[in-house]
C-alpha positions as CSV (number, residue, x, y, z in Angstrom):
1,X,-82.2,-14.2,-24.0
2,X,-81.8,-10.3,-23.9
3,X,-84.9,-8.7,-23.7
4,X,-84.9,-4.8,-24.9
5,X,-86.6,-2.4,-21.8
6,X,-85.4,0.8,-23.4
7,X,-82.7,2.4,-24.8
8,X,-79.5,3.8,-23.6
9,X,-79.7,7.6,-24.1
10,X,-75.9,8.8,-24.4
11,X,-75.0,6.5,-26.9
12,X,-77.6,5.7,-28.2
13,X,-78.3,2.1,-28.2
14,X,-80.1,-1.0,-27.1
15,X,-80.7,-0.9,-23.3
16,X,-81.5,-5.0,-22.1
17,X,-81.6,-7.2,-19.6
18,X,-80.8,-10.9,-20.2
19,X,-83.6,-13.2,-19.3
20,X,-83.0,-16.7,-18.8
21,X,-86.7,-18.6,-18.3
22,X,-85.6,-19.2,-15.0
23,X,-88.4,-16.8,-13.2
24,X,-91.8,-15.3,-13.6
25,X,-92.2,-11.7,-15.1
26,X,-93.7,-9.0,-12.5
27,X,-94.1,-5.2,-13.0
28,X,-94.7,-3.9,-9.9
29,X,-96.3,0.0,-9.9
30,X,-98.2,2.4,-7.7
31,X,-101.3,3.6,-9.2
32,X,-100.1,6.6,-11.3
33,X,-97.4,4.6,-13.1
34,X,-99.9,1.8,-14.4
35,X,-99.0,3.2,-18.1
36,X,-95.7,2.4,-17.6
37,X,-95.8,-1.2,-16.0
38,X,-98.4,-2.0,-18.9
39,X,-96.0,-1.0,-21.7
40,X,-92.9,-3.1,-20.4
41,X,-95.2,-6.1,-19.7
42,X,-96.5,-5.7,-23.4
43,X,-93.2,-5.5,-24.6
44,X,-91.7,-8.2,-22.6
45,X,-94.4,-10.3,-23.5
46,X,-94.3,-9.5,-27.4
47,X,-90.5,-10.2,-27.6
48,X,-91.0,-13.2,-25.7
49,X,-93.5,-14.4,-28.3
50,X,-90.7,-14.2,-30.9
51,X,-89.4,-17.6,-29.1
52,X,-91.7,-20.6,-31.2
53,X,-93.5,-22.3,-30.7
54,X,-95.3,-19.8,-27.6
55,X,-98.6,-18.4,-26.9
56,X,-100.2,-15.6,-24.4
57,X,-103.1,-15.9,-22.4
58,X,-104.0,-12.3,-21.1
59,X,-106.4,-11.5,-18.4
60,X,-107.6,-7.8,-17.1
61,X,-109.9,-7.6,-13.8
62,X,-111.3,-4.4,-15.2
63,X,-111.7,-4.1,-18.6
64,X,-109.1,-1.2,-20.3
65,X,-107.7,0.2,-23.3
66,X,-103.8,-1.0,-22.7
67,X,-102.5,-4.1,-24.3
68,X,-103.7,-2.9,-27.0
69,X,-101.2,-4.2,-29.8
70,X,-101.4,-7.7,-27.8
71,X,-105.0,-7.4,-28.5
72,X,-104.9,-6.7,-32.0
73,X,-102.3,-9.5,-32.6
74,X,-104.8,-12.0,-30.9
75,X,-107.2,-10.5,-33.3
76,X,-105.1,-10.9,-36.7
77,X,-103.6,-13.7,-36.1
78,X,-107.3,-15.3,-35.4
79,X,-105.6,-16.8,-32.1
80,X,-102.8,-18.8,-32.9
81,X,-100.6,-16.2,-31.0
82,X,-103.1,-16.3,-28.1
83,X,-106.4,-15.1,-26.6
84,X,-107.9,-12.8,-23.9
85,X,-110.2,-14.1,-21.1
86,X,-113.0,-12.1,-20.2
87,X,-114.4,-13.5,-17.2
88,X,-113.2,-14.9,-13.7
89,X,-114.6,-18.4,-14.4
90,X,-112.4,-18.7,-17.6
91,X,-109.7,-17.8,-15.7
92,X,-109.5,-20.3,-12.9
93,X,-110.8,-22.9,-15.5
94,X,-107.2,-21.6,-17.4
95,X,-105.4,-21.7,-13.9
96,X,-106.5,-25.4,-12.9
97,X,-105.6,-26.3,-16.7
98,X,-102.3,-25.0,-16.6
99,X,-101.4,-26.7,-12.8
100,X,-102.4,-29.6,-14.3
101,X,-100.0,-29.2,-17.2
102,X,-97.0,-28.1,-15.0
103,X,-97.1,-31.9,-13.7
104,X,-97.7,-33.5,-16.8
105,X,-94.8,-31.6,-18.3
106,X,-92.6,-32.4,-14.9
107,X,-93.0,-36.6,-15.6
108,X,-91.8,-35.8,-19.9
109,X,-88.8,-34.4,-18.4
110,X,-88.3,-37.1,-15.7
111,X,-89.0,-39.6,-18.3
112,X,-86.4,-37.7,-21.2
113,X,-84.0,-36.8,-18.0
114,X,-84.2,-33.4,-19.2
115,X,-83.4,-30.2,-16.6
116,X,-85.8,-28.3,-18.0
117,X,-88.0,-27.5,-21.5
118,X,-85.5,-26.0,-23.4
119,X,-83.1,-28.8,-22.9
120,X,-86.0,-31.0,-23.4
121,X,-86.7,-29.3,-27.1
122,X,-83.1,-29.7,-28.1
123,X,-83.4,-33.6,-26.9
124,X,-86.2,-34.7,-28.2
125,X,-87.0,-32.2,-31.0
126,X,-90.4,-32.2,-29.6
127,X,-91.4,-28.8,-29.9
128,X,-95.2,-28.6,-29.5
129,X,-95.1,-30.9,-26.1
130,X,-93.4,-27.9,-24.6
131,X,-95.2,-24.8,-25.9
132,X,-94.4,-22.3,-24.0
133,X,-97.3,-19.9,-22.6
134,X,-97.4,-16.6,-20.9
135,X,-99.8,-15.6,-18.7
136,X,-100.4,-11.9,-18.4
137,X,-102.6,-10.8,-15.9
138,X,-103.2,-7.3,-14.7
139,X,-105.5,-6.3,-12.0
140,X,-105.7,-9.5,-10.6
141,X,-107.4,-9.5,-6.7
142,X,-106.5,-12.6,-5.4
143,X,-108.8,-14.9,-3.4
144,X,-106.7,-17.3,-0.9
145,X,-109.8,-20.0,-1.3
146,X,-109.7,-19.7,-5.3
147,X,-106.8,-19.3,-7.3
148,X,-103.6,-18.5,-5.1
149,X,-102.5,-21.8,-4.8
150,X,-102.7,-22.4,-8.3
151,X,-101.1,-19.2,-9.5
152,X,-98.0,-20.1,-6.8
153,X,-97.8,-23.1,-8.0
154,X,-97.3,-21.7,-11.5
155,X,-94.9,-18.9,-10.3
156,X,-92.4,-21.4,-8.3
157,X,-93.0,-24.5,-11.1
158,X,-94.5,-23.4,-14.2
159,X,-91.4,-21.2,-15.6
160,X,-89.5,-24.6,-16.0
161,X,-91.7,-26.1,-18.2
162,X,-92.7,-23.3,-20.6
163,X,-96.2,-22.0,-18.4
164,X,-94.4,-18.6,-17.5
165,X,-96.9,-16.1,-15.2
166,X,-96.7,-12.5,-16.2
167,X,-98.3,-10.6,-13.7
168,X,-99.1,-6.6,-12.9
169,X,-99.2,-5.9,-9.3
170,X,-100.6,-2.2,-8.0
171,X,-98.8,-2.4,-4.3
172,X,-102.0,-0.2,-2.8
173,X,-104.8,-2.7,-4.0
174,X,-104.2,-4.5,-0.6
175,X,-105.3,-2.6,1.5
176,X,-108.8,-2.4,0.0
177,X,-109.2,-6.2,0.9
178,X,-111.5,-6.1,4.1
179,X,-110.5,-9.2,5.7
180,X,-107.4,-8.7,7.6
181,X,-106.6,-12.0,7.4
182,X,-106.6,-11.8,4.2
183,X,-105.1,-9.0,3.4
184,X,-102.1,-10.2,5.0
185,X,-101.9,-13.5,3.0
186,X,-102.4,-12.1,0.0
187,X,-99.5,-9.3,1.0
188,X,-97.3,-12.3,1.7
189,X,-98.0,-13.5,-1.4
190,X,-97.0,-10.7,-3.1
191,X,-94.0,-9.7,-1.4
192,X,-92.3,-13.5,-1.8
193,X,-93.0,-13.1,-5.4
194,X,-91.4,-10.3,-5.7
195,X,-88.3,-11.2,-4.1
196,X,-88.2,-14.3,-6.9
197,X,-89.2,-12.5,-9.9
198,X,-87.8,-11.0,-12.7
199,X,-88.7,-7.6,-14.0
200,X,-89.3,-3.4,-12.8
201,X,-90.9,-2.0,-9.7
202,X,-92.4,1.5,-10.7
203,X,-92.4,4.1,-8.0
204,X,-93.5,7.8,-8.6
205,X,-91.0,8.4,-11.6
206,X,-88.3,5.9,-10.7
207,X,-88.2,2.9,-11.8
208,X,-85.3,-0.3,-10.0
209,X,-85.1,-3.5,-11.7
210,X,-85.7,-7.3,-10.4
211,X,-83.9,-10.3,-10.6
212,X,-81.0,-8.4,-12.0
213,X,-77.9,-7.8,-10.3
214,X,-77.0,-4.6,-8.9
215,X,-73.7,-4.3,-11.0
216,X,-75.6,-4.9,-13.9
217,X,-78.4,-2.4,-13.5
218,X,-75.5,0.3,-12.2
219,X,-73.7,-0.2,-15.6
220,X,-77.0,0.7,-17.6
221,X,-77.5,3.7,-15.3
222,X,-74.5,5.0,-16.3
223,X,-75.5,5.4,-20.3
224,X,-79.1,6.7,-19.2
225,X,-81.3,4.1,-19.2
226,X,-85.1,5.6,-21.1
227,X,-87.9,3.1,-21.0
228,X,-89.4,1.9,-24.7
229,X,-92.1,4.6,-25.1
230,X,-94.7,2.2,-26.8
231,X,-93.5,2.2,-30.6
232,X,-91.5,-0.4,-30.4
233,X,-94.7,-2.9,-29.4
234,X,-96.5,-2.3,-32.8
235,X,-93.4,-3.1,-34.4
236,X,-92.8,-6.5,-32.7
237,X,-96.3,-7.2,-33.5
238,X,-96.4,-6.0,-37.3
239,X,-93.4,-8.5,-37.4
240,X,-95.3,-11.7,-35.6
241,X,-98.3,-11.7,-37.6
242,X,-95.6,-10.9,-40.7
243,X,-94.0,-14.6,-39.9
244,X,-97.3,-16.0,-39.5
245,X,-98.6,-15.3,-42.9
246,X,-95.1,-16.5,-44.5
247,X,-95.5,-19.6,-42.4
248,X,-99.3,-20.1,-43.8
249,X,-98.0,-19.6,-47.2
250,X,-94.9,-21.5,-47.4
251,X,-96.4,-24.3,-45.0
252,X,-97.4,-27.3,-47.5
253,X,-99.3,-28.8,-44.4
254,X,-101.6,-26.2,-44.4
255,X,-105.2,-26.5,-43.7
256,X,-107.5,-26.6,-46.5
257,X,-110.5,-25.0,-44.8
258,X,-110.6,-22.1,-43.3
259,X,-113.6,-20.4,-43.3
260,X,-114.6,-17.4,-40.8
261,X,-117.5,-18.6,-38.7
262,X,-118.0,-15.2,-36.3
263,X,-116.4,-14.1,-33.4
264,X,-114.8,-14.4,-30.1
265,X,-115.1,-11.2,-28.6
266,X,-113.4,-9.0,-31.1
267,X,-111.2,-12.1,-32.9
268,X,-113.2,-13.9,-35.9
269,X,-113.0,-17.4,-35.5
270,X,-112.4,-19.9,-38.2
271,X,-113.6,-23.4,-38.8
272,X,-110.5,-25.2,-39.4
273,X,-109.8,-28.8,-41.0
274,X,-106.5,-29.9,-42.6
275,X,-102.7,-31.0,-41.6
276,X,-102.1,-27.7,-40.2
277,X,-104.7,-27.5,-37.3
278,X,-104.4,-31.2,-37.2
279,X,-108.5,-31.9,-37.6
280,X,-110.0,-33.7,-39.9
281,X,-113.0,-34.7,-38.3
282,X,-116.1,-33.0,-36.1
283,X,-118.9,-33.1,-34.3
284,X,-121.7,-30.4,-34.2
285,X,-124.5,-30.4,-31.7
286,X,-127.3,-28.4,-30.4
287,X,-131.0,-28.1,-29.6
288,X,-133.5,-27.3,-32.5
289,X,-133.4,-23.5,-33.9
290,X,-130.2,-22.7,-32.5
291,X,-128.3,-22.2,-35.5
292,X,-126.5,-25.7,-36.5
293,X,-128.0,-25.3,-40.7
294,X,-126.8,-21.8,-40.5
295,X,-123.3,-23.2,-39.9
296,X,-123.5,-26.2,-42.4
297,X,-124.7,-23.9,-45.2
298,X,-122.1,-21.0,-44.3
299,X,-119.5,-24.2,-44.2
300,X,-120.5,-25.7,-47.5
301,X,-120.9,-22.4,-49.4
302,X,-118.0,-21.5,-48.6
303,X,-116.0,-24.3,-49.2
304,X,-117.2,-24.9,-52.6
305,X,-116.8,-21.1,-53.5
306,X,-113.0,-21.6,-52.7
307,X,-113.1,-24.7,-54.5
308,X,-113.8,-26.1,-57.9
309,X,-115.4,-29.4,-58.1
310,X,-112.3,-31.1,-59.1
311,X,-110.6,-30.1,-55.6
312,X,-113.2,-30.6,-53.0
313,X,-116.4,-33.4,-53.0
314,X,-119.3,-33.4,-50.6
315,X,-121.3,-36.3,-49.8
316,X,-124.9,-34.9,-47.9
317,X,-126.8,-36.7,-46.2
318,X,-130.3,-34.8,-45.0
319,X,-132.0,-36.7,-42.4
320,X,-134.0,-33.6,-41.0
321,X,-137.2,-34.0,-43.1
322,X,-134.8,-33.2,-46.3
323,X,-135.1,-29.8,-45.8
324,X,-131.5,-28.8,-45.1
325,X,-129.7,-29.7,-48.3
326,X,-132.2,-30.3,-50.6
327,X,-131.0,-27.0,-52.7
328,X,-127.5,-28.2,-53.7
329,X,-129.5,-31.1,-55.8
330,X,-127.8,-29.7,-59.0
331,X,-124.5,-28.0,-57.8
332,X,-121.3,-30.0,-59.1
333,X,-119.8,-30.1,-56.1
334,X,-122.1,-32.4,-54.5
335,X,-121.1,-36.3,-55.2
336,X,-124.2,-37.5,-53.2
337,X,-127.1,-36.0,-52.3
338,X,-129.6,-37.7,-49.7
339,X,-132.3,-35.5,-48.7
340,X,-135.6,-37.4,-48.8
341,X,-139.0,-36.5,-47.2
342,X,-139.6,-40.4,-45.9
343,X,-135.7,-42.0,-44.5
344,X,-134.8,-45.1,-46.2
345,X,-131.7,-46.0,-44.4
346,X,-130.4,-48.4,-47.2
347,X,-129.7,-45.8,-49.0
348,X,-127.7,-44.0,-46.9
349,X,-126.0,-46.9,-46.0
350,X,-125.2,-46.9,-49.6
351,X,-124.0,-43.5,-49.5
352,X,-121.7,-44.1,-46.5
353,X,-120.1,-47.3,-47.7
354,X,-119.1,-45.4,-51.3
355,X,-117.2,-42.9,-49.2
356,X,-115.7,-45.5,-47.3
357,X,-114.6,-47.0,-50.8
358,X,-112.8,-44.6,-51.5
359,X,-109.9,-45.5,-48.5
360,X,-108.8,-48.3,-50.4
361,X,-109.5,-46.6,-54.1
362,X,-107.3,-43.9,-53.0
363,X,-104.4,-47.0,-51.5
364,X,-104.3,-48.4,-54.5
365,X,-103.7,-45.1,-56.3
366,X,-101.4,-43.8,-54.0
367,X,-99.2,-46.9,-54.7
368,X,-98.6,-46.2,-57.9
369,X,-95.7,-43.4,-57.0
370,X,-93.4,-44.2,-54.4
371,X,-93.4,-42.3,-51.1
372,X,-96.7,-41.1,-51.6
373,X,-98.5,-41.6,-48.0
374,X,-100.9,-38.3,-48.3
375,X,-103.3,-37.1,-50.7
376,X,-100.4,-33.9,-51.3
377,X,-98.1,-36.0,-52.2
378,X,-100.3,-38.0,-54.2
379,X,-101.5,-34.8,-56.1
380,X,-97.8,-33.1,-56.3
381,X,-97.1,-36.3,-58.3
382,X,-100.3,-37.7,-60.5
383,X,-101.7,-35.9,-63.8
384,X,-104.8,-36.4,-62.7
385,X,-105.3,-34.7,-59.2
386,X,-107.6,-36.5,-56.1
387,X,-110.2,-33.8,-54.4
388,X,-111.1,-33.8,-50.7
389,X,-114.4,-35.5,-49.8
390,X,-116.4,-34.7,-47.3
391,X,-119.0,-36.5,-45.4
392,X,-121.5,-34.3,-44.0
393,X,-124.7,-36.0,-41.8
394,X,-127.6,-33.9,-40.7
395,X,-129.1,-35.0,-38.1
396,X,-127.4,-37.9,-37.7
397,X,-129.1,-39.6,-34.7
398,X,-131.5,-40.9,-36.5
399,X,-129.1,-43.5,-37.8
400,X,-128.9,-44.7,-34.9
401,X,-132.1,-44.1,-33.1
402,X,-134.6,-45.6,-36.0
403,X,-132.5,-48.3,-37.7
404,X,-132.3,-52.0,-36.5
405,X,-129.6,-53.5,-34.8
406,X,-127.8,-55.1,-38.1
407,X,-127.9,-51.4,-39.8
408,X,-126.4,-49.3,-36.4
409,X,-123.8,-51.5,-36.6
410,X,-123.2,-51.5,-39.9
411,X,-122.6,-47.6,-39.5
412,X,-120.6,-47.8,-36.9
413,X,-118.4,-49.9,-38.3
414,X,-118.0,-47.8,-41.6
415,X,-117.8,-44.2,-39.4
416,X,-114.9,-45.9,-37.3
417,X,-113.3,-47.1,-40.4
418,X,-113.3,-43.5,-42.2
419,X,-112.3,-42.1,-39.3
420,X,-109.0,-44.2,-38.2
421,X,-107.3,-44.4,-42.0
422,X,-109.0,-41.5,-43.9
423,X,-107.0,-38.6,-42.9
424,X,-104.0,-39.0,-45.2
425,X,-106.4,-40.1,-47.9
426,X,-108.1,-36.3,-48.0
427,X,-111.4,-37.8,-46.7
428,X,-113.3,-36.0,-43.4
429,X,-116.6,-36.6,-42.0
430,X,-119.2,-33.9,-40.0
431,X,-121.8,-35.2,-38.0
432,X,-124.7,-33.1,-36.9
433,X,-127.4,-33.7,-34.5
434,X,-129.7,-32.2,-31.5
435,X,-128.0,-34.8,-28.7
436,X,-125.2,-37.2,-28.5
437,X,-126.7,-38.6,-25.9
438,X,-128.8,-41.6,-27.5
439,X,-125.8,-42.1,-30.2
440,X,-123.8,-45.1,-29.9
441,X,-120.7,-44.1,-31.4
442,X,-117.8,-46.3,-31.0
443,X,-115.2,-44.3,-28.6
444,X,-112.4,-44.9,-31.4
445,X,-114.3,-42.5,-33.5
446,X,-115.0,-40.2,-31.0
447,X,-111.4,-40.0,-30.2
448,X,-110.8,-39.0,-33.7
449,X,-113.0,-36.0,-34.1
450,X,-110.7,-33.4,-32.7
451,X,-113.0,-30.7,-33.2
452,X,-116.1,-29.8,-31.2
453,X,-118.7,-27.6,-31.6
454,X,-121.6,-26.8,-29.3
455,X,-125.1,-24.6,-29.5
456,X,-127.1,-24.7,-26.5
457,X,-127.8,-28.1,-24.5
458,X,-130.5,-28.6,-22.1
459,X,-128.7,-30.6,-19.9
460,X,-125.3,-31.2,-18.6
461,X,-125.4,-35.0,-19.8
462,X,-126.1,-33.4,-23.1
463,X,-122.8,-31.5,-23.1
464,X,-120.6,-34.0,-21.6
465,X,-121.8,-36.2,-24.6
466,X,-121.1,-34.4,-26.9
467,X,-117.7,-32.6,-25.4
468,X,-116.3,-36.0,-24.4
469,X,-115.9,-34.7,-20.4
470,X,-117.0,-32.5,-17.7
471,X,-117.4,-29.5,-19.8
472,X,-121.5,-27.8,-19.3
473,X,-120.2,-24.5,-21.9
474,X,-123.2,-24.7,-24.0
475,X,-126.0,-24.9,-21.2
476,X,-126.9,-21.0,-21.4
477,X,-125.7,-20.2,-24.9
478,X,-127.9,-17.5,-26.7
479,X,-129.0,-18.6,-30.4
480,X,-126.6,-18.4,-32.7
481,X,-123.4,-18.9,-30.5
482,X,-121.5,-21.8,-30.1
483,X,-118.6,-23.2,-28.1
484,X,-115.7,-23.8,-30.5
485,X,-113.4,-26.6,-29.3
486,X,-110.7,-28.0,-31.1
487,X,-109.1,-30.0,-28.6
488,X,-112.0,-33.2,-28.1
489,X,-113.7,-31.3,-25.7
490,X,-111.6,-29.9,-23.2
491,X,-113.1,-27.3,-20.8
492,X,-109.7,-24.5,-21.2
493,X,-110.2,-24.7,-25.1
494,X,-113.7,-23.3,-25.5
495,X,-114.0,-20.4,-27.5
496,X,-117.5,-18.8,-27.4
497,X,-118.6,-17.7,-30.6
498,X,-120.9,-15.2,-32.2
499,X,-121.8,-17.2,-35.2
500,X,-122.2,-14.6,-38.2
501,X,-125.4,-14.9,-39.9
502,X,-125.5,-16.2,-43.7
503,X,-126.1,-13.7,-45.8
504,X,-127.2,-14.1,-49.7
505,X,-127.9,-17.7,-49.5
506,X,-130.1,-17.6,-52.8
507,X,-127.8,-15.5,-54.5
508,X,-124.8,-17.5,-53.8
509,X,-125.6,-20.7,-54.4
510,X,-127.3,-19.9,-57.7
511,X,-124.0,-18.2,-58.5
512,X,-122.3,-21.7,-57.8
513,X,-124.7,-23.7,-59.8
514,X,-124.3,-21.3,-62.8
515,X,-120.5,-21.9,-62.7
516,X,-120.2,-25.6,-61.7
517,X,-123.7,-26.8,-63.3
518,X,-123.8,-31.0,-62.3
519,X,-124.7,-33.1,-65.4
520,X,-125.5,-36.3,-63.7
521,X,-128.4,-36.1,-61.3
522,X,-127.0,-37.6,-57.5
523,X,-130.2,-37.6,-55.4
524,X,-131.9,-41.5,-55.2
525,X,-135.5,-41.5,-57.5
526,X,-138.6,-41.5,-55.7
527,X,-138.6,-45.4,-55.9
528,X,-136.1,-46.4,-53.7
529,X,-135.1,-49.9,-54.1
530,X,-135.9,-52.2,-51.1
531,X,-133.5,-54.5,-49.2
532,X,-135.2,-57.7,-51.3
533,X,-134.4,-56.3,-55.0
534,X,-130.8,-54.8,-54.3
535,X,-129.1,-55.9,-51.3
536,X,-127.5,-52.4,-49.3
537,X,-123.8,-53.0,-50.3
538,X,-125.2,-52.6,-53.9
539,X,-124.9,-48.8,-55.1
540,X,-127.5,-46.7,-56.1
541,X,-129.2,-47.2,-59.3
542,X,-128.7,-43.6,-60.8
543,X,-124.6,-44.1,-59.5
544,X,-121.4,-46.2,-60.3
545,X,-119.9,-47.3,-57.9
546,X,-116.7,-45.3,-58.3
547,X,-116.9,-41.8,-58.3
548,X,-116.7,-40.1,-61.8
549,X,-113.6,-38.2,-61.0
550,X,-111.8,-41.4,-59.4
551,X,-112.3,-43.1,-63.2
């Protein structure tokens, strides 16, 4: 690849430098040509994005206005071209992640017999298992006993498996390390990297390549080599979140929700679920008065603003004293609504196994065209379109905390059956609760809920069970943030969030009952059949056992 540093004055043309994956990136500057070193490494970095799929991860020590179009595409691109880490902590957790990856990455290509992740893309036409990522980290004040290893290890392996460092390096912040000791490992460090790397050392107001060959750099000289002044970074950007937008729109596995939830830092964060982000299910949890209903109401109102009743289906059930969703009773939207003051978990057995029905409804449907697997094709082909449904449980551990052993398993068996052969069919769930900790939720399930998200715990055993692993995010979360993790729980992927506050509840949901008014009422009548006059498989008396718009 030819990356573009400049352009070549006296005739006026391209001036680049080919670039072959093969090394890390390192602009090496003394302290007044920082400017300068930021503004290649941006522009390195942004054409290097231009390869797909590829990500950045940037880092600053001390927090700064450059990088700023990186910033800004991490921003409107709501981070599928990357994010910035703001603290130290997230930055070894990234590190450690990344090592790890470098071997996992090592034993595909042993295993495809592949030299490196390019050939391996071209062999296996497995894109996304090599995605490559660039790390840009400026400032960075390296600790022997923290992160050196790791980032060596990255330096000398990563680059050959798509993890390529891209690193800043002022050649005076050595000597203000104390330690002697350490100043000179950390010098070491720096100076064999630089005799491996590719990219510019910056010296009062010269400028000498690396990892180019003399001959090479001496032929640019003689056209008058002038460094890219900055424009050209806004441009490259402009253009990625360009493609991005055509991809969203021209992609017919995109998601079907995305709603903004608030933000990381200065990038909003969606709530994603479809084919594109590849989540169809999730778990929510978090103590009491943390925010969880604010999210649910945001999620539902949004949805269903975005969608008519034909196109999307919600099945609620309310187990938190029936105060969460007791206001939709009426909305059009809402297949089933569950939201009594006194549980009778009959009922929402009831509830659970109609949505379940629907899996093999939906089969028998889908049959009727051939080569329709998914509920796009289904729709792309049928008069009579399919909505999504979704399967949203308020506090949900009181399924499995105050039934009896014959009803906990009953639900577990239906949740694990959505979960496993639902996606295709347009049908998710959300569960919602205080603590996974008590909930006995078969691991198969668990497995399928990509998607994560975490208010504040109080305690570590609360977090693990809920993230799936070792991962104690949520244990000193402010109300009203969450950890947003949409890969089952893994540490590297959390996202804090600022959860934005619902505004207009009233307003909108009247708004939506005025335009989609139900005719049939869906919540259960205040005598709610027992076990002994309608056995629990039975459905509710006020409903068929089909759906209306499944008729």
């Amino acid at each position: 690849m030819l990356l573009q540093i400049g352009t070549l004055s006296t005739i006026n043309q391209p001036a680049c430098l080919p670039y072959d994956w093969d090394k890390p990136v390192l602009c090496w500057h003394s302290p007044p040509q920082l400017e300068r070193a930021v503004r290649l490494c941006e522009l390195i970095t942004l054409q290097l994005l231009h390869t797909t799929p590829a990500k950045a991860v940037l880092y600053e020590a001390i927090p700064s206005p450059y990088f700023a179009e990186l910033k800004r595409l991490f921003a409107l691109s709501a981070g599928k071209y990357g994010e910035q880490l703001f603290n130290i902590r997230a930055l070894k957790a990234a590190v450690t992640y990344w090592v790890e990856q470098v071997h996992r990455r090592y034993a595909l290509l042993a295993q495809a017999g592949s030299a490196n992740f390019m050939q391996y893309r071209q062999q296996t036409g497995q894109a996304h298992a090599f995605e490559t990522v660039y790390l840009v980290l400026n400032g960075l004040n390296i600790d022997p006993l923290d992160i050196q290893e790791e980032l060596q290890t990255l330096c000398l392996r990563g680059v050959q498996v798509g993890i390529v460092p891209v690193l800043l390096h002022d050649e005076t912040s050595i000597k203000t390390i104390s330690s002697e000791n350490r100043r000179q490992v950390v010098q070491d460090f720096w100076h064999a990297l630089k005799s491996e790397a590719f990219g510019m050392v910056f010296q009062q107001t010269d400028f000498t390549p690396l990892g180019i060959k003399a001959v090479e750099w001496q032929l640019l000289q003689r056209f008058g080599v002038q460094l890219e002044s900055g424009e050209r970074c806004a441009i490259l950007a402009n253009d990625l979140i360009a493609q991005l937008k055509h991809a969203e729109n021209t992609n017919p596995h995109s998601d079907f929700l995305h709603i903004e939830i608030g933000l990381h830092g200065v990038t909003p964060v969606h709530f994603n679920m479809g084919e594109f982000s590849d989540v169809y299910h999730a778990l929510i949890g978090g103590t009491t008065r943390s925010g969880k209903t604010n999210l649910l109401n945001n999620l539902i109102l949004s949805a269903c603003e975005h969608y008519t009743p034909e196109q999307l289906q919600f099945t609620l059930l309310d187990f938190k004293d029936g105060v969460s969703f007791w206001e939709y009773e009426g909305l059009a939207h809402i297949a089933s609504l569950y939201a009594p003051l006194e549980p009778n978990f009959d009922w929402a057995i009831v509830c659970i196994e109609q949505f379940t029905a629907e899996i093999n409804q939906r089969i028998q449907l889908f049959r009727h065209f051939r080569g329709v697997q998914t509920l796009a094709d289904y729709n792309r082909c049928a008069e009579k379109k399919l909505p999504r449904h979704i399967l949203l449980i308020d506090e949900v551990q009181k399924l499995f905390t105050e039934t009896s052993f014959q009803q906990k398993n009953r639900i577990k068996a239906l949740l694990s059956e959505v979960a496993k052969e639902c996606a295709a069919m347009g049908l998710h769930i959300i569960l919602s609760t205080q603590s996974y900790q008590n909930l006995d939720l078969d691991s198969d399930f668990k497995e399928q809920c990509h998607l994560r998200i975490g208010f504040k715990q109080a305690t570590s055993m609360a977090c693990r069970a809920l993230m799936g692993r070792d991962n104690e995010g949520m244990l000193n979360l402010p109300r009203f943030h969450a950890i947003y993790n949409a890969h089952f729980g893994e540490e590297t992927f959390n996202r804090t969030v600022a959860l934005h506050h619902l505004k207009d509840f009233s307003q909108r949901l009247d708004a939506l009952k005025a335009a989609y008014p139900r005719v049939n009422h869906v919540t259960p009548p205040p005598s709610v059949p027992t076990a002994n006059d309608q056995p629990a498989s039975s459905p509710p008396a006020n409903q068929s056992s089909m759906p209306e718009w499944l008729k």
